[in-house]
C-alpha positions as CSV (number, residue, x, y, z in Angstrom):
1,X,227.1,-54.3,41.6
2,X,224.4,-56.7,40.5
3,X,222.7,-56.5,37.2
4,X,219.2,-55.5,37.3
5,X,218.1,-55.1,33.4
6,X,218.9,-56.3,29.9
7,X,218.3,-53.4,27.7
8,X,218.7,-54.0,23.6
9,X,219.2,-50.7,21.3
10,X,218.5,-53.5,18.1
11,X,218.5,-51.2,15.0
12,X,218.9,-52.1,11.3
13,X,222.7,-52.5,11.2
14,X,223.9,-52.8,14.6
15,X,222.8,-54.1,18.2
16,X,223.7,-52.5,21.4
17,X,223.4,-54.7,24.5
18,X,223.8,-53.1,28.1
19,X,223.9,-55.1,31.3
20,X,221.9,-52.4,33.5
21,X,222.5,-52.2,37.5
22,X,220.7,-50.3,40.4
23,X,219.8,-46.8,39.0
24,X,220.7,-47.6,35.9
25,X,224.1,-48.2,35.8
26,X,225.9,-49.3,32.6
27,X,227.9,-52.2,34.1
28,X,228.5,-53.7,30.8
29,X,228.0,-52.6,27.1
30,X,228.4,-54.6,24.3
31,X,228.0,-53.8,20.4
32,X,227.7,-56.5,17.5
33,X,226.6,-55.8,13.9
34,X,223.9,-57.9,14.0
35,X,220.8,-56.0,13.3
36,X,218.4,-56.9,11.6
37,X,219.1,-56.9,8.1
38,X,222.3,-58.7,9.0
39,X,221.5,-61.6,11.2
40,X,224.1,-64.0,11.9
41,X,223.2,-67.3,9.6
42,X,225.1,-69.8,10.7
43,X,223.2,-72.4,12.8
44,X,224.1,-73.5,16.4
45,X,223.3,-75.5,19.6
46,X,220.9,-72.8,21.8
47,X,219.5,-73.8,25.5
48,X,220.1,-77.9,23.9
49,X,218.1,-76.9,20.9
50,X,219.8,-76.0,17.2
51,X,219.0,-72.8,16.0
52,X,219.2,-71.2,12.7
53,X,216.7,-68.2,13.6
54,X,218.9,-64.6,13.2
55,X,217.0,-63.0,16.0
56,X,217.6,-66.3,18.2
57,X,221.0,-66.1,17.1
58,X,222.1,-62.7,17.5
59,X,220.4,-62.1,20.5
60,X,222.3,-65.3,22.5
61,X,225.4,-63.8,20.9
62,X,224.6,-60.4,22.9
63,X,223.6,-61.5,26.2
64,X,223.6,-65.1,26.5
65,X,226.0,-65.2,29.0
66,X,224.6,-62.8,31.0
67,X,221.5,-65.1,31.5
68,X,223.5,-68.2,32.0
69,X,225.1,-66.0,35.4
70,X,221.1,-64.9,36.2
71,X,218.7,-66.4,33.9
72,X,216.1,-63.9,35.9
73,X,216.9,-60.3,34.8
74,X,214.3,-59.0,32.5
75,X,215.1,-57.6,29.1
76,X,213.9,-54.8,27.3
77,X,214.7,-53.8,23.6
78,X,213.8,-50.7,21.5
79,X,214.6,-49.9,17.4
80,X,213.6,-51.8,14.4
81,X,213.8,-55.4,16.3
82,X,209.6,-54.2,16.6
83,X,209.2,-53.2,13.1
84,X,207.6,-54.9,10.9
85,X,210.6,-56.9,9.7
86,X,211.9,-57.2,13.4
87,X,211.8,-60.2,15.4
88,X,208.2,-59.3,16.9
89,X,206.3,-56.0,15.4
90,X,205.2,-53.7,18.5
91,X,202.6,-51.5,17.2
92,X,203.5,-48.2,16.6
93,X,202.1,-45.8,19.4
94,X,200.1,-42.3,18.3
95,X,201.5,-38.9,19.2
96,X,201.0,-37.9,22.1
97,X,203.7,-40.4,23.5
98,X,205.1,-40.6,27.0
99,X,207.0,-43.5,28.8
100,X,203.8,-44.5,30.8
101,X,201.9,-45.0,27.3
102,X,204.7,-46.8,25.8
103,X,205.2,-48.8,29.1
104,X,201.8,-49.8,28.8
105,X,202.4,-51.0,24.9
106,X,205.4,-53.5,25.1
107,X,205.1,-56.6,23.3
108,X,206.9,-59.5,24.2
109,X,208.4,-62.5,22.3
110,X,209.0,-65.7,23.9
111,X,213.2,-66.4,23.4
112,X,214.4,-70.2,23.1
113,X,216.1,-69.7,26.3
114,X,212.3,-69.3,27.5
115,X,213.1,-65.5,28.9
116,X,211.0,-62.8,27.6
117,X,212.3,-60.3,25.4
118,X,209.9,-57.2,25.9
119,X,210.0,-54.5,22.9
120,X,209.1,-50.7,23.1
121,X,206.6,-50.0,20.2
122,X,207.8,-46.5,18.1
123,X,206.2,-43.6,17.6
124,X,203.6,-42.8,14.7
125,X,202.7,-39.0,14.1
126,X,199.5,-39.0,11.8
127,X,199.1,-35.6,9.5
128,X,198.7,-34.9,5.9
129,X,202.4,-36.4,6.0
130,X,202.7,-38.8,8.4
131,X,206.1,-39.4,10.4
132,X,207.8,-42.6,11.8
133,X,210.4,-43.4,14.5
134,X,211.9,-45.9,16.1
135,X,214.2,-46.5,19.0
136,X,214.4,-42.5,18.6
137,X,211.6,-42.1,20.7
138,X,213.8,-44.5,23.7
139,X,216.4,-41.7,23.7
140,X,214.0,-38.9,24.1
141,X,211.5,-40.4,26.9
142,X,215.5,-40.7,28.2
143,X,216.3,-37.1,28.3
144,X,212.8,-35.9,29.8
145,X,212.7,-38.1,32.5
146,X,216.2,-36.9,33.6
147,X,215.1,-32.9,33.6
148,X,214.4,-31.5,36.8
149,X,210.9,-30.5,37.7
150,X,211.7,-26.5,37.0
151,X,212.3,-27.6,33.0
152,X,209.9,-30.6,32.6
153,X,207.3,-28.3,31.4
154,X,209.1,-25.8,29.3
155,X,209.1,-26.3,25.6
156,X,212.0,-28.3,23.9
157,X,213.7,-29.2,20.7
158,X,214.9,-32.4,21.0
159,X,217.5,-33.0,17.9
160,X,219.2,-36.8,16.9
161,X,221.5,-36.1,14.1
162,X,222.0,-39.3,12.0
163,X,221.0,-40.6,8.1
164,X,217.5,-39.7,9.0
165,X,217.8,-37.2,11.9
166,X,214.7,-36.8,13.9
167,X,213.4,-33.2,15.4
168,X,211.3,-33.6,18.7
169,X,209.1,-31.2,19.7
170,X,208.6,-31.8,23.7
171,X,206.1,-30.9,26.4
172,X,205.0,-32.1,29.8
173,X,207.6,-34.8,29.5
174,X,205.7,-36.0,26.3
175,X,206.2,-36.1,22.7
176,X,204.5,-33.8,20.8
177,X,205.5,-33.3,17.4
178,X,208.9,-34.4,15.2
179,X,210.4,-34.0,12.0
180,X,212.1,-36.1,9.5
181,X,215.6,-34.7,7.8
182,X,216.7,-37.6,5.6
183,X,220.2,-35.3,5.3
184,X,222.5,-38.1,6.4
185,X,221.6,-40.6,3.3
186,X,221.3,-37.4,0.8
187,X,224.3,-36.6,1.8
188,X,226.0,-40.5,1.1
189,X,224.3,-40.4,-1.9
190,X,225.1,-36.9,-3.7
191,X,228.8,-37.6,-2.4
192,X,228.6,-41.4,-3.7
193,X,226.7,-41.4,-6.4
194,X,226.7,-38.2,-8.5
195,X,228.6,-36.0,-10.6
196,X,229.3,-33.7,-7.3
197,X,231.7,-36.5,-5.7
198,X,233.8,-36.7,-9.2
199,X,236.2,-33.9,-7.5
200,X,235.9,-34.4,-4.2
201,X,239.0,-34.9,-2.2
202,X,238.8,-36.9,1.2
203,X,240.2,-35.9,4.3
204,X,239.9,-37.0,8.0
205,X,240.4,-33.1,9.2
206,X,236.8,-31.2,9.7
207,X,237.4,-28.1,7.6
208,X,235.4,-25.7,9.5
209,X,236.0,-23.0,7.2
210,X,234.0,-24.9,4.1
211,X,231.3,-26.4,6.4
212,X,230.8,-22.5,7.7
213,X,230.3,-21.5,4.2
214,X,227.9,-23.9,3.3
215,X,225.9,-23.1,6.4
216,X,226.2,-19.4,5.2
217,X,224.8,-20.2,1.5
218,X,222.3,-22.3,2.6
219,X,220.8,-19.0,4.8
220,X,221.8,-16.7,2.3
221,X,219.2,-15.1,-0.1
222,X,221.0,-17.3,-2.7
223,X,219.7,-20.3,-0.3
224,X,216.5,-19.8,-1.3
225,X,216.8,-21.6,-3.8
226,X,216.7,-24.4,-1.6
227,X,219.2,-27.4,-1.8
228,X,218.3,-28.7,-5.2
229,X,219.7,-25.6,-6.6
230,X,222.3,-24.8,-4.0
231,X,224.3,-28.5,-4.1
232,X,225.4,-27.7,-8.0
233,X,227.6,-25.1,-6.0
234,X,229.5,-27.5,-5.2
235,X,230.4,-28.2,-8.6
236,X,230.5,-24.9,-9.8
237,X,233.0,-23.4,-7.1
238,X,235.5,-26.4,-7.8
239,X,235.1,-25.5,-11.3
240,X,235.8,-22.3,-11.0
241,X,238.7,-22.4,-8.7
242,X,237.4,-21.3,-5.5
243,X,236.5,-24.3,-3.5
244,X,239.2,-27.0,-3.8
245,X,238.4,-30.6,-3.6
246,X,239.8,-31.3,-0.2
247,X,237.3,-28.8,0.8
248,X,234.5,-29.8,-1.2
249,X,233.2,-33.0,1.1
250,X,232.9,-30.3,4.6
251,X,231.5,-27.5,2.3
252,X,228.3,-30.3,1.1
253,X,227.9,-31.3,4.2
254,X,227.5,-27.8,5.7
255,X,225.0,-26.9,3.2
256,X,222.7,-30.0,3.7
257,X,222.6,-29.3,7.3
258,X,222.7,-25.6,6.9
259,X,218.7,-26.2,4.8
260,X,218.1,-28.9,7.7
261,X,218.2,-26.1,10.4
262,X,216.9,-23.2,8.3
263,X,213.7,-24.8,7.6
264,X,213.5,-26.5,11.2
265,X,213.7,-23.2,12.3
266,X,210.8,-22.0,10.2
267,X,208.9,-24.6,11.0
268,X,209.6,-23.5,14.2
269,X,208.6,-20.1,14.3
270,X,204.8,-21.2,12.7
271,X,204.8,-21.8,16.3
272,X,206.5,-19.5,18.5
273,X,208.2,-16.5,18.5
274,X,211.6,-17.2,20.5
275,X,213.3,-20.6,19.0
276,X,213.7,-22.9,22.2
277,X,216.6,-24.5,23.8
278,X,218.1,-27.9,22.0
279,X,219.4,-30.8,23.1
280,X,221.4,-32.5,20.6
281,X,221.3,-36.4,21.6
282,X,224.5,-38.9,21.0
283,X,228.6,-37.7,20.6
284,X,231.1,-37.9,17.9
285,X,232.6,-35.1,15.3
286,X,228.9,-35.2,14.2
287,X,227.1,-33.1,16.6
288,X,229.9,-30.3,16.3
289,X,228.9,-29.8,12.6
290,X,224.8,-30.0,14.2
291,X,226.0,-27.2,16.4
292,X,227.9,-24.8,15.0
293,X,224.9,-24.8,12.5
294,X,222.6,-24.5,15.0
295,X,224.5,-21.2,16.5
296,X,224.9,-19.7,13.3
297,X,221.2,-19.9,12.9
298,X,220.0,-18.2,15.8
299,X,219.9,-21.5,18.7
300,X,221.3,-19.9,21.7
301,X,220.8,-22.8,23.7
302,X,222.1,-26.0,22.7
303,X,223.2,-28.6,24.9
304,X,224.7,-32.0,24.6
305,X,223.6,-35.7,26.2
306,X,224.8,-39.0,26.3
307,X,223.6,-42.5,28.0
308,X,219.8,-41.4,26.4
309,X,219.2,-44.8,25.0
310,X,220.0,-46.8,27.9
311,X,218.2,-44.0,30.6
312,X,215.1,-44.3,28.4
313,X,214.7,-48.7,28.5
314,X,215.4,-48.2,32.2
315,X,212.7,-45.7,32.5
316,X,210.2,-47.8,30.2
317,X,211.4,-50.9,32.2
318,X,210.4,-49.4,35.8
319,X,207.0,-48.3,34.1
320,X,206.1,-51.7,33.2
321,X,207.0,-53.1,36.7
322,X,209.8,-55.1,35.0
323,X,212.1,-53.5,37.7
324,X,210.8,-53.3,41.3
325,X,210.3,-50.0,42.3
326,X,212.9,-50.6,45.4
327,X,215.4,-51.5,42.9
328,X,214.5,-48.4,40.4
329,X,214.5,-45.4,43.0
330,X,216.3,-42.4,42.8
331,X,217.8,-42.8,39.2
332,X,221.0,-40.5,39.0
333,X,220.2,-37.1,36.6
334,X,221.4,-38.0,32.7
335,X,224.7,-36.4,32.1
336,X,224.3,-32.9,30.3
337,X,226.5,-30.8,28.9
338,X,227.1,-27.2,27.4
């Protein structure tokens, strides 16, 4: 199949490249740790020109030879290459956001190889505590344009677990709202760099059991408390004999997400009565934890998706007439599953 699209998920540590054909297809996928606050520094020879520039570098070490075979297909990129730090800052875009307003907002930078590198600006939420994303806002403009017409309209909670995990409120096909859990680097830290990790134990098995139990305490009255209290738990039960320090990592993490969901679905109900259906965005061991935590809080509906990143560039792509529209018709649905 012939490539049609360049698409770049270029985040802080790591850079995703995907050779895109007709409806989207992954025909290639590619993944370097070369984002932006690790830039390869070694200088080279570049279209007959040496090059020191990370950016320049990293992104010829990506796709280079993609545009040697067709030095025509357009590329796209999302994530912190448009921060301020990035190779090219792209504005950040004001809640409401859909892909036709971020379409309309891409800002290009001109690459050695003289092809243009088009990036999707993130998503800025202005309140009395403002919230941030970026590349984020790529993977959900990814799962609403792959709903059929019948859910489209119907509220959604839109979850991306990660060190900062982002919680998308969505209607019409357009971002509403989100929240900002920074549970991922708490959790590094606390386990890293406190007293709390002293007699922890690691182990590659999930122990359900422990991670259930935090998610308990952290809904319990005693979780009222809230986290800062809760986490000495941790401590305290190893202390005391009743949490051993194999199980100590699993029962930390399932009280930091436990609070995550518990006040998400607070938050939540300031708004509406019934808590809506989730989809949980990206795969590994991590989205288990994510959803058993989400069940034992009261989410009935809670779905999984993959491919988001690379179905939202395509859709942004097609927007901004970077893809004909011949070319871009009839996209196949984004996989979904229970």
């Amino acid at each position: 199949m012939q490539a049609q699209l360049i698409a770049l998920d270029w985040g802080t540590t790591s850079l995703r490249a995907y050779r895109l054909g007709e409806h989207g297809r992954v025909l290639e996928h590619r993944s370097l740790s070369a984002g932006i606050m690790q830039l390869p520094m070694t200088a080279r020879q570049i279209a007959g020109q040496m090059c020191s520039d990370g950016f320049e570098l990293a992104f010829d070490e990506a796709c280079g030879d993609w545009l040697d075979a067709d030095p025509t297909l357009p590329v796209i990129a999302c994530g912190m290459v448009g921060s301020a730090q990035g190779w090219r800052e792209a504005v950040y875009q004001q809640t409401p956001a859909s892909v036709a307003g971020l379409s309309s907002a891409l800002v290009a930078v001109r690459s050695l190889r003289g092809v243009d590198v088009y990036i999707v600006p993130g998503v800025l939420q202005r309140s009395e505590l403002p919230n941030v994303m970026r590349g984020e806002e790529t993977q959900v403009l990814g799962i609403l344009s792959s709903l059929p017409a019948s859910e489209a309209d119907k509220p959604l909670l839109i979850g991306l677990p990660g060190s900062h995990s982002k919680w998308v409120r969505a209607v019409d096909g357009q971002i509403v709202h989100f929240d900002t859990f920074m549970t991922g680097e708490v959790y590094a830290a606390l386990s890293s760099h406190t007293i709390l990790g002293r007699t922890m134990q690691r182990s590659d098995a999930f122990d359900t059991t422990a991670f259930d139990r935090g998610v308990a305490v952290a809904k319990s009255p005693s979780g009222a408390a809230g986290p800062l209290s809760t986490i000495f738990s941790c401590r305290t039960l190893g202390l005391t004999g009743s949490l051993p320090g194999t199980a100590q990592p699993d029962y930390l993490s399932g009280l930091l997400i436990g609070h995550e969901i518990v006040a998400l679905a607070q938050l939540l109900r300031q708004h509406e009565t019934n808590l809506p259906a989730v989809i949980l965005i990206g795969s590994g061991p991590l989205l288990e934890r994510y959803q058993r935590a989400l069940n034992a809080n009261g989410f009935a509906h809670v779905n999984l998706a993959e491919q988001a990143t690379e179905r939202g560039l395509w859709q942004v792509a097609v927007q901004a007439g970077l893809i004909s529209s011949t070319t871009a018709a009839a996209s196949r649905p984004l996989p979904v599953e229970n």
